[in-house]
N, C-alpha and C positions, 0 to 999 in steps of 0.2 A: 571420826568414824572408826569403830571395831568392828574386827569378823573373828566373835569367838570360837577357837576349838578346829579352827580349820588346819591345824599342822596333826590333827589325830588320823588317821588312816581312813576310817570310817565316817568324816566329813565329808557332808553332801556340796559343799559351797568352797571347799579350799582349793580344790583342781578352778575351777571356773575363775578364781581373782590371781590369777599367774600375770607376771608379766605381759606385757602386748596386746591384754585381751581388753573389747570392748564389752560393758557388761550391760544388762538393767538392772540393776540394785532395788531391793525393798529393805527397806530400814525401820528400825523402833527409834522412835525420839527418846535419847534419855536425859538424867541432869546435866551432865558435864559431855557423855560420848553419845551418841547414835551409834546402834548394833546391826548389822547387818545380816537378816534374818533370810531371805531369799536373794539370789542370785540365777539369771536368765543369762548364760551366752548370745552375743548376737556375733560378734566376730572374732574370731582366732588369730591376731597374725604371730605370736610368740612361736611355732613350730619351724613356719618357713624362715622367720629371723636368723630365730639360731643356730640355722642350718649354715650359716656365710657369718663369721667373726666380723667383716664390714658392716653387712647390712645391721647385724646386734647392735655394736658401738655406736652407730651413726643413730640406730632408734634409740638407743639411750640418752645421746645428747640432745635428740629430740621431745623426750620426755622432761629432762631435766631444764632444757628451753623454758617449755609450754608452762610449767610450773612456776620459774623465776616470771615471768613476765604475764603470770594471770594476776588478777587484783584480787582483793583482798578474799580474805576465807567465808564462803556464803555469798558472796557474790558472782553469779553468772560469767563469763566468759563463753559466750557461743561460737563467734568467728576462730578463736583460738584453740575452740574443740573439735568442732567440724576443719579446721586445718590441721590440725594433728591426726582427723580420723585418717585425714587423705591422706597426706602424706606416710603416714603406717602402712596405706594399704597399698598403695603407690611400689613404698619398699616392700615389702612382703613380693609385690606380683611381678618385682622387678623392670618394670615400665621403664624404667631409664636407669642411668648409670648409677650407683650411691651415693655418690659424692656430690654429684647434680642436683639430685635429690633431697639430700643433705641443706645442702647451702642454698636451693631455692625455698626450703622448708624457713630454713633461719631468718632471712631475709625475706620473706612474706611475714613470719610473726613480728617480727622488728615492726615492717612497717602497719600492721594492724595494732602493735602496741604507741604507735605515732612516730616513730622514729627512722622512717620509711627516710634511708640514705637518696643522696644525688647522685648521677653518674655522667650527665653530661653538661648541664650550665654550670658554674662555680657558686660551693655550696654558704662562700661566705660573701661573695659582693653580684653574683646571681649572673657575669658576663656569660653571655651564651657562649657554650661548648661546640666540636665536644673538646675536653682538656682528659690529657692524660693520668696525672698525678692526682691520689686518692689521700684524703688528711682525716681520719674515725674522729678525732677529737672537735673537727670542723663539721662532719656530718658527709662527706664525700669527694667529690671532684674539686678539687681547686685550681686556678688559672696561676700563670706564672708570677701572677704580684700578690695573689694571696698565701704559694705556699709557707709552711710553718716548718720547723725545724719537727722531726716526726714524719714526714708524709715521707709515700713509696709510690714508685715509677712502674708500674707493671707492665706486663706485655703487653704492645698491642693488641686492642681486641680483646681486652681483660673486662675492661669498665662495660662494652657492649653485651658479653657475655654474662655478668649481674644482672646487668638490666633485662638480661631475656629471661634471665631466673625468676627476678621480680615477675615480669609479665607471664610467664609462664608462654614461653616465647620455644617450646621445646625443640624445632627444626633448628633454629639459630644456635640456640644451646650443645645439642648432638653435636655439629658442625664444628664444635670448638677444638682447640687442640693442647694435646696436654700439657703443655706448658702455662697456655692462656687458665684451664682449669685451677692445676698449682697456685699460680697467685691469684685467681679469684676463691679460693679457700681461705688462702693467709689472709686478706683483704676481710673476707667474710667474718672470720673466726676473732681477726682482731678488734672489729665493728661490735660485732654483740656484746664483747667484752669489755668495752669502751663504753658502752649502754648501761650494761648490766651492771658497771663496776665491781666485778669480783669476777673470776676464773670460773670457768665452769670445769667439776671432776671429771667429768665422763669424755670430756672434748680432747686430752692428750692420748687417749687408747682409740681414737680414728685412725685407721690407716689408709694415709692419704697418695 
């Protein structure tokens, strides 16, 4: 899809496709591009983003997320969009921390992509937990006879604190402490990337 002519001054449609923003699009079908002819604001969050250098980077990565882990081109992804609205809008009204935000955002698309990690039985022979030790390439928690050369010990109350991100568990999460946060980021951040196989750009300019 194109939106011709909108870096001219005098475009009625180039303010409206800014970063952050939610749109309703009217498009022309063409041969190769669809052009993008009308444009409807429905929601703004690109102001208050970039008003906080955190909350920007961290919607970045969360763009660049939703993107790697939508299917194919012309095919729907609805759970992955309406979780992007939220979470935008989430950051923008600053509801909770960024960072919380952040990594509850990542870890809810993971698992709506199916890849929804363990955190408390062992994620490779299934002994019930909870087990402290986390292994990305295993899918999560692992118990003492499963770990693998790679897995990390994080603080107590790391692997709970995921899991209240997953569930959207936000009193337990609040509650956490920043330490337990710290390594449930690196936890986070190494998990998607283990998914994704490949680094995502935007995710080293987070400040964590």
């Amino acid at each position: 899809m194109v939106a011709r002519g909108v870096r001219r001054t005098s475009s009625r449609i180039g303010g409206r496709l800014e970063p952050f923003s939610l749109v309703d699009i009217q498009a022309y079908e063409g041969r190769s591009l669809d052009s993008v002819t009308q444009v409807e604001t429905i929601s703004a969050f690109g102001a208050p983003l970039s008003a906080d250098y955190q909350r920007w980077t961290a919607g970045q990565v969360m763009l660049e997320t939703a993107e790697r882990l939508t299917s194919e081109e012309g095919e729907p992804s609805v759970q992955q969009f309406l979780l992007l609205v939220g979470a935008l809008r989430s950051m923008s009204g600053e509801e909770h921390e960024a960072g919380l935000i952040l990594d509850s955002f990542l870890l809810r698309s993971l698992s709506v992509a199916g890849w929804a990690p363990t955190f408390y039985d062992c994620a490779r022979c299934g002994e019930s937990g909870p087990h402290r030790a986390f292994h990305p390439a295993t899918g999560g928690a692992v118990c003492t006879t499963c770990r693998q050369p790679g897995y990390s010990m994080p603080a107590e109350g790391t692997l709970e604190l995921m899991g209240a991100l997953l569930e959207g568990e936000w009193d337990t999460a609040e509650a956490s402490t920043a330490r337990q946060r710290r390594d449930a980021a690196g936890l986070t951040s190494s998990y998607l990337q283990w998914q994704l196989e490949k680094n995502l750009r935007s995710l080293p300019l987070v400040e964590r």
